[in-house]
C-alpha positions in Angstrom: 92.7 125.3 167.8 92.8 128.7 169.4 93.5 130.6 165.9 90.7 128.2 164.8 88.1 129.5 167.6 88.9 133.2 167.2 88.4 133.3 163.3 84.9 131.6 163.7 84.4 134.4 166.8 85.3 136.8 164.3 82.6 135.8 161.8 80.0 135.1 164.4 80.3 138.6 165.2 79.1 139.3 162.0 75.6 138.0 163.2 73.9 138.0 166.1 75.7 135.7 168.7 74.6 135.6 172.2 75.2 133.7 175.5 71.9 133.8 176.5 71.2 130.7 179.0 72.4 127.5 179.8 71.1 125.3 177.4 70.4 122.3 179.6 68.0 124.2 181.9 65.9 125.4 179.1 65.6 122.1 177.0 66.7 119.3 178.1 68.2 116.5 175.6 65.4 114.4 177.1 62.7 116.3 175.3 64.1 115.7 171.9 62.5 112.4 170.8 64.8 109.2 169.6 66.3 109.7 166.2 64.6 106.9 165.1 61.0 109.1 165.7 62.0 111.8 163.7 61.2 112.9 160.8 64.1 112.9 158.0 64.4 116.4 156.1 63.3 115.9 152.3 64.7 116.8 149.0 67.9 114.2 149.3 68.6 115.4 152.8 68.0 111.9 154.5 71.0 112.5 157.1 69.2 115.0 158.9 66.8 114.0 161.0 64.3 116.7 162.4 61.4 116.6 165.2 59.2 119.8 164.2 57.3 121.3 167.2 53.6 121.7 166.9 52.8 124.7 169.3 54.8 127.7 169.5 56.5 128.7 172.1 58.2 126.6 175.1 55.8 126.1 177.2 54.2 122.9 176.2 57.8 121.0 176.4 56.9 120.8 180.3 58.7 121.7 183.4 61.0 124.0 182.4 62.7 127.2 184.1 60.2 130.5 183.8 62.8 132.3 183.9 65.1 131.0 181.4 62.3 131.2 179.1 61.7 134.7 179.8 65.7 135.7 179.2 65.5 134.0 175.7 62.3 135.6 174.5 63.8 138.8 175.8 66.9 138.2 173.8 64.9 136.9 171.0 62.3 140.0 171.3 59.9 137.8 168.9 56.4 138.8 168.6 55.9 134.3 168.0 58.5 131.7 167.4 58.4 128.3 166.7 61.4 125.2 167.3 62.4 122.0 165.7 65.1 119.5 167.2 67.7 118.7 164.9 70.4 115.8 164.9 72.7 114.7 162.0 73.1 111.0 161.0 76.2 110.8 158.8 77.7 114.4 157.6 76.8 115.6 154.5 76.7 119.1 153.3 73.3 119.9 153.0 72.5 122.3 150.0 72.3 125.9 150.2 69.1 127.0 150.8 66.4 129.5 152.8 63.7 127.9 155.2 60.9 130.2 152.9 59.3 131.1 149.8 61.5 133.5 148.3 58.2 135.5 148.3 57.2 135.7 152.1 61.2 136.6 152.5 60.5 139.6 149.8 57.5 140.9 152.0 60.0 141.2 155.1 62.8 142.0 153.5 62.2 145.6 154.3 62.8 145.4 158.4 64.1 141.6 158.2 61.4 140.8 160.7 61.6 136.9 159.8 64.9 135.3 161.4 66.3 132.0 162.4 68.1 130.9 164.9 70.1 128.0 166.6 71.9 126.6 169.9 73.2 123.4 170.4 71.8 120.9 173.0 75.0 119.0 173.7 78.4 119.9 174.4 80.0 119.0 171.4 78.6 122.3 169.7 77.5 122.7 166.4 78.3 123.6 163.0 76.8 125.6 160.1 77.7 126.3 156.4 76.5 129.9 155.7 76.9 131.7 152.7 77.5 136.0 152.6 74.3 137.8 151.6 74.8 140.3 149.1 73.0 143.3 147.9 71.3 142.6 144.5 71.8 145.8 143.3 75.2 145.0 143.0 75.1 141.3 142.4 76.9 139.8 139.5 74.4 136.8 138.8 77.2 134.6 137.6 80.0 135.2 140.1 80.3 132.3 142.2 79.8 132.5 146.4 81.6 130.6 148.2 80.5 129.4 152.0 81.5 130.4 155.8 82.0 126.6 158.0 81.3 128.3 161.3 80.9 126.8 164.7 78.4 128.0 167.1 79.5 126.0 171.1 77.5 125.0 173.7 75.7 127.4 175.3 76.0 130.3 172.3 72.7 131.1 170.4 72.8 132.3 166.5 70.3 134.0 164.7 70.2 135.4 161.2 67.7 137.3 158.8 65.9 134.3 157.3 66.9 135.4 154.3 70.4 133.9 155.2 71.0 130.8 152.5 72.5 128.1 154.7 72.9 124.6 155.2 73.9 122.0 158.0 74.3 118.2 158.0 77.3 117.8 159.9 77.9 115.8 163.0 81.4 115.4 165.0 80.1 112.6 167.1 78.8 109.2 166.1 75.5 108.1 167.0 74.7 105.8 170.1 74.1 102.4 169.2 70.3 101.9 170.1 71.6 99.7 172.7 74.0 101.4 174.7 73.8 102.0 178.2 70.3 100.9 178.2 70.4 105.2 177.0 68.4 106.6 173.6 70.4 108.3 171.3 70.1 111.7 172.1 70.6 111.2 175.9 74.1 110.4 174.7 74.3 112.8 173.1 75.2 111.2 169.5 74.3 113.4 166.3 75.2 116.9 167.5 71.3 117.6 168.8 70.4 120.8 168.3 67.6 123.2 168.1 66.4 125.4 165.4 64.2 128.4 165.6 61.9 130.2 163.4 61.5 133.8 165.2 58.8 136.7 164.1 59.8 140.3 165.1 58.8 143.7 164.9 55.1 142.6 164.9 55.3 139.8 162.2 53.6 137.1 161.8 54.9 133.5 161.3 54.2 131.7 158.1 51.8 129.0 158.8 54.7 126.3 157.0 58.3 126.4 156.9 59.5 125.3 153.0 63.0 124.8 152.3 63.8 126.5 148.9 66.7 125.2 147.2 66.2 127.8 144.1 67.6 131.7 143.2 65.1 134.0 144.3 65.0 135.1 140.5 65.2 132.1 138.5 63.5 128.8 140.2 64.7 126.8 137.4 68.3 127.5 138.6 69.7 126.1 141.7 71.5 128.0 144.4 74.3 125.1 144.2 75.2 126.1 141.1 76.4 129.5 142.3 76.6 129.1 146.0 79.7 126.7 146.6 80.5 124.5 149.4 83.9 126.5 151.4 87.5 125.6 150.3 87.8 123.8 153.4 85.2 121.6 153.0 86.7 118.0 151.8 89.3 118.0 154.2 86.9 118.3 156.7 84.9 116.1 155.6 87.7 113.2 155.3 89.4 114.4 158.7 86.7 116.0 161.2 82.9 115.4 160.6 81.8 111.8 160.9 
């Protein structure tokens, strides 16, 4: 388990990992809305469940710490950001994707101004499929790319380029049945809650919608799952870890 954490430190290190805060005073798990309000993420993604925030910001959430608020925008050093809750219903890969029009990530590709981010809301952590970017220039469009399973824990905060193809759905606790402990779901902390950003730097803008695209950013007839493959270590995970 400890060669396990130090690889995936290794990796995060690649991006932009940060202990920022203490998660639980800046959202608490009792702001994220029952599973059974949420929304479920389209395109054959039914296992994620998502709850899309509709002002951006934190401060609408309610009580929480100024000052923890403060430290993450610092850290974040976003001109606007927007956040979604997150929890997983039964794990399945999601497919590789980006969370924009290949277009809008074009425009910004220059200064990577648009980035994503994410922190879990529960102990149990979190975990992401993430696949390497490379440089087009020296793409080969038929080579195959395999992905990264990384963990991010409680308490860490990860953010990418939003150009970064991803994809979650994976859960390492079962969900609460509705009627335990008199408790919703996410109070017990079932589903792996999370919370996903969508951050605008360097004076950018956010897109006014957030649009999964599943498609190369060259040929929308083809889809990245084609090319971009689950990691080696994915089925045993699967049938051993993730629930």
């Amino acid at each position: 388990m400890k060669l396990f954490a130090y690889i995936h430190s290794l990796f995060l290190a690649l991006f932009n990992l940060r202990v920022p805060f203490d998660n639980s005073t800046i959202i608490r798990r009792k702001y994220a809305p029952n599973v059974n309000n949420m929304s479920t993420v389209a395109d054959f993604n039914d296992n994620l469940c998502y709850h899309m925030q509709h002002e951006r910001g934190l401060g609408h959430l309610g009580n929480l710490n100024s000052s923890n608020v403060e430290e993450l925008e610092t850290i974040l050093q976003a001109n606007e950001y927007l956040g979604s809750f997150l929890t997983t219903k039964s794990s399945l890969p999601q497919p590789p994707h980006v969370d924009y029009p290949w277009e809008i990530l074009e425009q910004h590709s220059g200064d990577q101004s648009l980035k994503i981010g994410f922190f879990p809301l529960t102990q149990e952590g979190m975990f992401l499929q993430i696949w390497p970017t490379i440089d087009p220039l020296y793409e080969d469009p038929t080579r195959e790319v395999e992905g990264e399973i990384i963990f991010i824990p409680y308490g860490f905060l990860l953010t990418v380029p939003a150009s970064t193809i991803h994809g979650g759905g994976f859960r390492t606790t079962k969900l609460c049945n509705e009627n335990d402990s008199g408790k919703s779901q996410n109070e017990n902390g079932g589903g792996n809650l999370r919370f996903h950003l969508y951050i605008a730097t360097n004076q950018a803008s956010l897109p006014a919608h957030q649009t999964n695209k599943y498609t190369e950013p060259s040929n929308k007839s083809k889809e990245l799952s084609r090319r971009y493959v689950d990691s080696k270590h994915m089925k045993v995970l699967l049938e051993n870890f993730f629930v």
